[in-house]
VEXVOPA-396399 format. One line per field, with one value per residue: x, y, z of N, C-alpha, C in turn; residue number from 1. Coordinates in Angstrom, 2 decimals, m for minus. Layout:
BEGIN
n.x X	...
n.y Y	...
n.z Z	...
ca.x X	...
ca.y Y	...
ca.z Z	...
c.x X	...
c.y Y	...
c.z Z	...
nr NUM	...
//
This chain:
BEGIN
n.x 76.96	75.74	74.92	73.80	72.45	74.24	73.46	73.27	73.41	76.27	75.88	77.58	76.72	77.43	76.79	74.55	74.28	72.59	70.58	69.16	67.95	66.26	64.61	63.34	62.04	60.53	58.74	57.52	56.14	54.21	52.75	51.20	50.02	48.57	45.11	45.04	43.17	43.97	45.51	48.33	47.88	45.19	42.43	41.02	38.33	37.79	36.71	34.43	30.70	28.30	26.65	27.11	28.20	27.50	29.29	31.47	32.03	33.06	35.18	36.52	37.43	38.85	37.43	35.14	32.11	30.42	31.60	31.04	27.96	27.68	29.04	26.61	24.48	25.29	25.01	27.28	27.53	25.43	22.48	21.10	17.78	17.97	15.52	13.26	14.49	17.34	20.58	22.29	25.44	26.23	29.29	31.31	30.83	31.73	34.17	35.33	34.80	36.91	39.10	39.29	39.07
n.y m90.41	m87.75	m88.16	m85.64	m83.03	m80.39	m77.62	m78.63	m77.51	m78.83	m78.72	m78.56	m79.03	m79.38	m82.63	m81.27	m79.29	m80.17	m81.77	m80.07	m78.52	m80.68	m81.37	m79.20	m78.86	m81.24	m80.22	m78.19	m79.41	m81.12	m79.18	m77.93	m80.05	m80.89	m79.67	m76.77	m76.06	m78.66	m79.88	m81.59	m83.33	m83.43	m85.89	m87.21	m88.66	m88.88	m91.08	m91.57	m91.41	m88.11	m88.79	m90.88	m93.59	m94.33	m95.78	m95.68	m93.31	m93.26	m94.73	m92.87	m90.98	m92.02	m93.23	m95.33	m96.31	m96.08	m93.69	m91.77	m91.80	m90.52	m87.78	m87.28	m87.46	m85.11	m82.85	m82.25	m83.72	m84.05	m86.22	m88.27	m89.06	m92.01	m93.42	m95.63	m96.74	m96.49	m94.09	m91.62	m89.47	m86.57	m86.22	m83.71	m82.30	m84.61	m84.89	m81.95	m81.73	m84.23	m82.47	m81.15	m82.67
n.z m178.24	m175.58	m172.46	m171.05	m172.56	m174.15	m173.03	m170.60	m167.31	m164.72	m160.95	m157.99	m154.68	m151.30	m149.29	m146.93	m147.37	m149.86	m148.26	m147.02	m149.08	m150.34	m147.91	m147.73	m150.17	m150.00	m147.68	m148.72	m150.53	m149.31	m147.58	m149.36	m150.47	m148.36	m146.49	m145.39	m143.18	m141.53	m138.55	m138.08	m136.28	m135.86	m136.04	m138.05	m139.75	m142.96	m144.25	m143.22	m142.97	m142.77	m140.22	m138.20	m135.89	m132.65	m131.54	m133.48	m132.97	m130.34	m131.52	m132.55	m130.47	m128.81	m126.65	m124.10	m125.11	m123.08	m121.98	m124.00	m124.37	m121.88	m122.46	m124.65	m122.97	m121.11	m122.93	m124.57	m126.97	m130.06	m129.84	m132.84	m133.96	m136.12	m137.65	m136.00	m133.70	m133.85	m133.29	m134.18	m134.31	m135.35	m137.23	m137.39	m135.13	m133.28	m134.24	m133.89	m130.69	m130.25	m130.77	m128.80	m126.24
ca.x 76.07	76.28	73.88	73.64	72.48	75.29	73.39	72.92	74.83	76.39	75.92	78.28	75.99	77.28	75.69	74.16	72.97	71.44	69.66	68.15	67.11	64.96	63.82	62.42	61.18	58.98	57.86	56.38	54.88	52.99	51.83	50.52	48.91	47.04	44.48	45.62	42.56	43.93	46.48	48.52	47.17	43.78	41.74	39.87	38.08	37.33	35.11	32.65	29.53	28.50	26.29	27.97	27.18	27.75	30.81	32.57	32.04	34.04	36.90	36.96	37.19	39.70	37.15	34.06	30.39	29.19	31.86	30.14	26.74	28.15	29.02	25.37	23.55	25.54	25.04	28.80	27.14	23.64	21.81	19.83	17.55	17.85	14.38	12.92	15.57	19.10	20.76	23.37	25.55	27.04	30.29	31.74	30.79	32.27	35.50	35.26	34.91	37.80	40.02	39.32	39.41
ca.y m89.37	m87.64	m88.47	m84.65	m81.80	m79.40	m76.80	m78.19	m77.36	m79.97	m78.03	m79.67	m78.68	m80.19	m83.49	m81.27	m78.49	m80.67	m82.33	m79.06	m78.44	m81.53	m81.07	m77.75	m78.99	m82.14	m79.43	m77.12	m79.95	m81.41	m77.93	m77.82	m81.27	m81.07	m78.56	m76.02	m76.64	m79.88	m79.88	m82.91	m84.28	m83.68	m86.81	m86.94	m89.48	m88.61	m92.43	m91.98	m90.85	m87.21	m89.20	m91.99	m94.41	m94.33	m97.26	m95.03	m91.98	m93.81	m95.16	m91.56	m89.59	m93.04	m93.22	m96.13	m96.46	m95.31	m92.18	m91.26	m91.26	m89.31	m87.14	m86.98	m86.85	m83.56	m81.92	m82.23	m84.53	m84.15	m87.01	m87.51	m90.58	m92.44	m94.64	m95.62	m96.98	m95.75	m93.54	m91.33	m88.66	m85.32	m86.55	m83.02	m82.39	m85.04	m84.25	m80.96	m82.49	m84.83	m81.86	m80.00	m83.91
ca.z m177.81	m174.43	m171.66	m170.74	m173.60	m174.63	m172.77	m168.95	m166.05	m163.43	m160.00	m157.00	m153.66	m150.39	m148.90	m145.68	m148.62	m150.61	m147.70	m146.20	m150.19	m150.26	m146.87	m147.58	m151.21	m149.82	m146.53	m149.55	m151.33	m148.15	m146.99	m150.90	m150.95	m147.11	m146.60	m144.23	m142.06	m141.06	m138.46	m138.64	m135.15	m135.76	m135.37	m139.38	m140.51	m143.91	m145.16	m142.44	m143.22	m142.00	m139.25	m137.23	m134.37	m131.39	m131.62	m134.53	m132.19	m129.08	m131.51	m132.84	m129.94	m127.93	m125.50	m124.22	m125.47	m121.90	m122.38	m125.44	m123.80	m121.13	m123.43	m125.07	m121.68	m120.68	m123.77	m124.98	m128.21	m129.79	m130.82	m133.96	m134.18	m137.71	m137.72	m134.41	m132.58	m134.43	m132.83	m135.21	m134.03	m136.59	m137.33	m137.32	m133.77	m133.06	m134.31	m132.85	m130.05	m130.37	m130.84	m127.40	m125.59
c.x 76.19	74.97	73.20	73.22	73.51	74.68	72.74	74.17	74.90	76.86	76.64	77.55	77.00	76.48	74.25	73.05	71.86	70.62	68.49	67.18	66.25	64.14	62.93	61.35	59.92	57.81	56.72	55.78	53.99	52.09	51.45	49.36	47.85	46.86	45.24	44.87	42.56	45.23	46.68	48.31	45.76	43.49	40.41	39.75	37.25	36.21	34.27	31.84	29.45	27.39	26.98	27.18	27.66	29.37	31.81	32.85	33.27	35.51	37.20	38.03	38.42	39.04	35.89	33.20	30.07	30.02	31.17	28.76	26.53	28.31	27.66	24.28	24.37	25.78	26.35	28.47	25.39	23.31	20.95	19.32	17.13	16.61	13.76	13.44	17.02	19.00	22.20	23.96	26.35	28.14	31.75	32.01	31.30	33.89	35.98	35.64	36.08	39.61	39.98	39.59	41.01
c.y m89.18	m87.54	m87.42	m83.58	m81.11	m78.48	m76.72	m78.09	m78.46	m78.51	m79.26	m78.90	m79.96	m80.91	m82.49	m79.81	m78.90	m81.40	m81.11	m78.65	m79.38	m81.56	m80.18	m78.39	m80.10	m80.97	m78.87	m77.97	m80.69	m80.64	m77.79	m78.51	m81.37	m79.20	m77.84	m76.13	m77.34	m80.08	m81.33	m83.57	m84.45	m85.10	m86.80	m88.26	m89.45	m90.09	m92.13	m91.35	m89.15	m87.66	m90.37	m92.57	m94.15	m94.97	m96.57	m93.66	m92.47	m93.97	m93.59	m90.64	m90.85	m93.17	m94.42	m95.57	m95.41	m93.92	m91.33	m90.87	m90.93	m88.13	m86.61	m86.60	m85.46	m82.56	m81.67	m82.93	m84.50	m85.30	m87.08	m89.16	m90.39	m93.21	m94.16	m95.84	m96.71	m94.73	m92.93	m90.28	m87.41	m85.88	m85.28	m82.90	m83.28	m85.26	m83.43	m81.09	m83.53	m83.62	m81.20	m81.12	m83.82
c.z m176.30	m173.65	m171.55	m172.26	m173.33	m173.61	m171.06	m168.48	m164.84	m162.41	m158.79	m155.84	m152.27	m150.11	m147.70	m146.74	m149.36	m150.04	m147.71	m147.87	m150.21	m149.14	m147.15	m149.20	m150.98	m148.49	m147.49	m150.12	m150.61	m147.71	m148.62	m150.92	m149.71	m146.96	m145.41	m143.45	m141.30	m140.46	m138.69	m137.45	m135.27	m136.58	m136.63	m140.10	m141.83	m144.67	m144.30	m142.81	m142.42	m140.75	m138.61	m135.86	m133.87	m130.92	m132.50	m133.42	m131.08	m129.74	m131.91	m131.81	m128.45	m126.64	m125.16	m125.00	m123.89	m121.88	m123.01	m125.39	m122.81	m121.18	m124.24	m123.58	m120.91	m121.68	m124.81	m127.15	m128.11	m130.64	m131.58	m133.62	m135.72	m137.80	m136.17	m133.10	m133.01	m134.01	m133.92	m134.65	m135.31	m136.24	m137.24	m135.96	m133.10	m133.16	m133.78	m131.48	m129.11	m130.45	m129.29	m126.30	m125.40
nr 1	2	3	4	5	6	7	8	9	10	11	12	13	14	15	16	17	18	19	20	21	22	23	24	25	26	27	28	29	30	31	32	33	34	35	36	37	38	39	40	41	42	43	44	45	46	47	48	49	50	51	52	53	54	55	56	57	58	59	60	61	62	63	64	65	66	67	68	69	70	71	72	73	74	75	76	77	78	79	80	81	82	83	84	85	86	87	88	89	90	91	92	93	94	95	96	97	98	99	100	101
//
């Protein structure tokens, strides 16, 4: 019995053809599988919560704790308080944020 059905075709493609073909076939299935909203530098941490501390905010955004509430005391980040003393910031805005940094 023959490996192939009676009714395929063997195609001979150059090595440098059949690269740029898989090149282009994984390009279209990446721009498929990520959202288009999301360049591929942006700075997304999809597990965190949509509030965050202060300490997730800094590694976010590659910058200190006292950056970060540098950042909140000139308006750049708004804080929410969680309880009486937690301090949480929007995790979006902070991304945001992280993109214009």
């Amino acid at each position: 019995m023959s490996r192939f059905p009676l009714s395929s075709t063997l195609v001979v493609v150059p090595a440098d053809q059949l690269s740029l073909l898989i090149d282009n076939a994984v390009s279209a299935a990446l721009q498929k599988a990520l959202p288009a909203s999301t360049p591929a530098n942006e700075p997304e941490q999809p597990h965190l919560p949509a509030l965050i501390t202060r300490h997730q905010a800094a590694s976010l955004l590659s910058v200190s704790l006292s950056t970060v509430d540098n950042y909140i005391n000139d308006g750049l980040l708004e804080k929410k308080r969680v309880g009486v003393r937690a301090v949480r910031l929007d995790r979006t805005q902070v991304e945001k944020l992280a993109r214009k940094v």
